[in-house]
N, C-alpha and C positions, 0 to 999 in steps of 0.2 A: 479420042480427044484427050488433050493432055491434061494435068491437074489443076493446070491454071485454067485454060478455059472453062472448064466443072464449075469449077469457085467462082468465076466472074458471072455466070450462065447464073446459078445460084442466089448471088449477090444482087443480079438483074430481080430476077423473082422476086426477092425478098422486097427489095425495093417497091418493087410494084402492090403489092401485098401493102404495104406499111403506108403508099400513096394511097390505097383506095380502100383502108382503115380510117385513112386521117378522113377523106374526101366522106364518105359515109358519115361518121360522127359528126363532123360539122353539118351535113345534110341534115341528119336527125334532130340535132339540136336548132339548127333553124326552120325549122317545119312545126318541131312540138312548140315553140317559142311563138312561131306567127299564128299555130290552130291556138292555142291557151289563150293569146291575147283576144281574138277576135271569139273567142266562145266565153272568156269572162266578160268582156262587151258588150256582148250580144247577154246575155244574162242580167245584166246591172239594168240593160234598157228593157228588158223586160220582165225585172221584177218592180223598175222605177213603176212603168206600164199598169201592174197590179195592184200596187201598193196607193197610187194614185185614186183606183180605182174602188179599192177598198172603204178609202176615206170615203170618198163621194155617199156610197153605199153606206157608212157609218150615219153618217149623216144625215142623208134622207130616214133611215129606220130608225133614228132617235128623235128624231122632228117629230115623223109621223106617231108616230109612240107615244109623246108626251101630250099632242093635242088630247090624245084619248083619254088619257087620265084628268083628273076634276081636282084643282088642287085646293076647294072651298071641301071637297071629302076629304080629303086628308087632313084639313087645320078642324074639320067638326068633328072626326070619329077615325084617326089612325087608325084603330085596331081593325073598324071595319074595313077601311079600304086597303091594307096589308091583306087581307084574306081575298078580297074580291081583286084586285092587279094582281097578287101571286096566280092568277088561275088566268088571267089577259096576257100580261106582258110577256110568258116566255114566249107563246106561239107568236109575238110579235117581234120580238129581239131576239131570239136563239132560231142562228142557221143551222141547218140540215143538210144541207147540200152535201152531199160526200164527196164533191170535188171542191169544193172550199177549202183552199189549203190558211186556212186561218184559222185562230183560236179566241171566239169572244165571251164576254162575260157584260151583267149589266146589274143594275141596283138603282133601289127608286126608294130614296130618302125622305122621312118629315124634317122638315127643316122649324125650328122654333127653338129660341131662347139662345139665339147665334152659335147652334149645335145639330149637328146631323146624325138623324137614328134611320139604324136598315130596314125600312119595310116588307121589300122584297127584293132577291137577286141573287149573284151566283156568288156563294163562297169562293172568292177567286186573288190569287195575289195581283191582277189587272185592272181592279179597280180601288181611284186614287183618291177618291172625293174627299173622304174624309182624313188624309192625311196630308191636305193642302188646306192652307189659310184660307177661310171664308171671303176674305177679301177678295182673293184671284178672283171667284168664279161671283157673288155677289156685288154688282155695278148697277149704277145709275137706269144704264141703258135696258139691262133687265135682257143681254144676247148671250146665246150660247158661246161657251166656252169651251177650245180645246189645249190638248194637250200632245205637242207631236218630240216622240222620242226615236230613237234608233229602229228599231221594229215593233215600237210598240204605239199604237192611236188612242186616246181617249177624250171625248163628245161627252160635256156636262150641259143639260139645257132645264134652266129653272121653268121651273112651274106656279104660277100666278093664281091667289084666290078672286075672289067677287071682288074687291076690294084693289086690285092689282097689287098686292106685295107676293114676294117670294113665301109660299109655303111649304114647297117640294123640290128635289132635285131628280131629277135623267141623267144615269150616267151610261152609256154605253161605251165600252172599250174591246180593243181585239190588238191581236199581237198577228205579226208575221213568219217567226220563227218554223210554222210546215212549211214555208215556201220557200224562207230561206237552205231548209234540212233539203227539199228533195232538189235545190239548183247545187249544190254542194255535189251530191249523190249523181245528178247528169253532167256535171262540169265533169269531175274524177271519173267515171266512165267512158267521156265523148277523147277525154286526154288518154285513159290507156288504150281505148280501140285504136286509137292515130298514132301512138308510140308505136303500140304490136304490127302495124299497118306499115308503115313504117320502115322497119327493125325487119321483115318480112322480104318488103321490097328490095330494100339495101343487099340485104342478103341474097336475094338472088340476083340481083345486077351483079354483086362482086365476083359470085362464083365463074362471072364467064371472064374475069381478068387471072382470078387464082389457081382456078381446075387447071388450065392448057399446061402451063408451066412446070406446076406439079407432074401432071404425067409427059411431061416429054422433057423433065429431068430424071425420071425415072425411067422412062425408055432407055434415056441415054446411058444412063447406069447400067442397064442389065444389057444394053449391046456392048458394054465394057466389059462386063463381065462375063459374058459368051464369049470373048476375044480373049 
């Protein structure tokens, strides 16, 4: 074979080589593109799903909560009923579930002289009660009061003496931050299995356009060279 066809033979190769480079990258990058979009998708609706579902639950367990408490004991003798709800409320408001990917906290306030003291509850930066205006959560209507942030929920529900005036507050709050850490944690793993998966496949589809060529340019060399 003369030197020109070597080079054009060579050239072909290379060619092909560089087409089914291009043709793979593009494959890959449209595959990780269409799995990423449709598994952040599928994530959002089903942390909406949870999060939804959290409140609900917030909800019912501060309702239920607050009936329990007397808030005619609280405006006669704080101190006693701080001792006696610190031993009620957490089994009532503090989840256990160790598949609860949330984190809540709660506090049960006296409320008197348009100022709120902690009777009992969790040292927590989650609860807001007393770092909002009395006003928000003290109305006419005398309904519970929320508060919805980015991944954080907080359920204040006043507490009425004999008399119907506010003497107490319920605050239960919970944050979503584990559920958002461990959808982060399956997002970035479900993307590198599908990259590697992938980056695999590519890889071995190419090798039956790249191998042939390579060895039967180099056939062709060493029957050059025996000649």
């Amino acid at each position: 074979m003369s030197t020109s066809d070597s080079s054009n033979t060579a050239s072909n190769a290379a060619g092909k080589v560089a087409k089914v480079v291009f043709l793979s990258l593009f494959a890959l990058i449209l595959v990780v593109t269409a799995v990423s979009f449709a598994v952040h998708h599928m994530r959002l609706g089903s942390e909406k799903e949870f999060k939804n579902a959290m409140v609900s639950r917030i909800r019912t367990d501060a309702t239920n909560a607050a009936k329990a408490v007397s808030g005619e004991e609280i405006k006669v003798d704080s101190a006693s009923a701080a001792i006696k709800y610190s031993k009620i409320l957490p089994y009532m408001l503090m989840d256990t579930n160790e598949d609860d990917y949330t984190t809540q906290a709660f506090g049960l306030y006296d409320y008197s002289n348009g100022e709120l003291t902690m009777l009992t509850g969790i040292d927590s930066d989650l609860l807001v009660a007393k770092t909002i205006p009395v006003s928000e959560w003290l109305t006419a209507e005398k309904n519970p009061y929320e508060i919805r942030e980015k991944d954080v929920y907080h359920y204040l529900v006043p507490i009425l003496d004999q008399e119907g005036k506010i003497s107490a507050l319920l605050e239960l709050s919970a944050q979503t931050a584990p559920v958002n850490e461990m959808g982060d944690k399956l997002e970035s793993m479900l993307l590198s299995t599908v990259t590697a998966s992938v980056l695999v496949a590519m890889a071995g589809f190419s090798l039956q356009y790249i191998v042939p060529p390579i060895f039967r340019l180099a056939s062709k060399k060493n029957t050059e060279a025996t000649l």
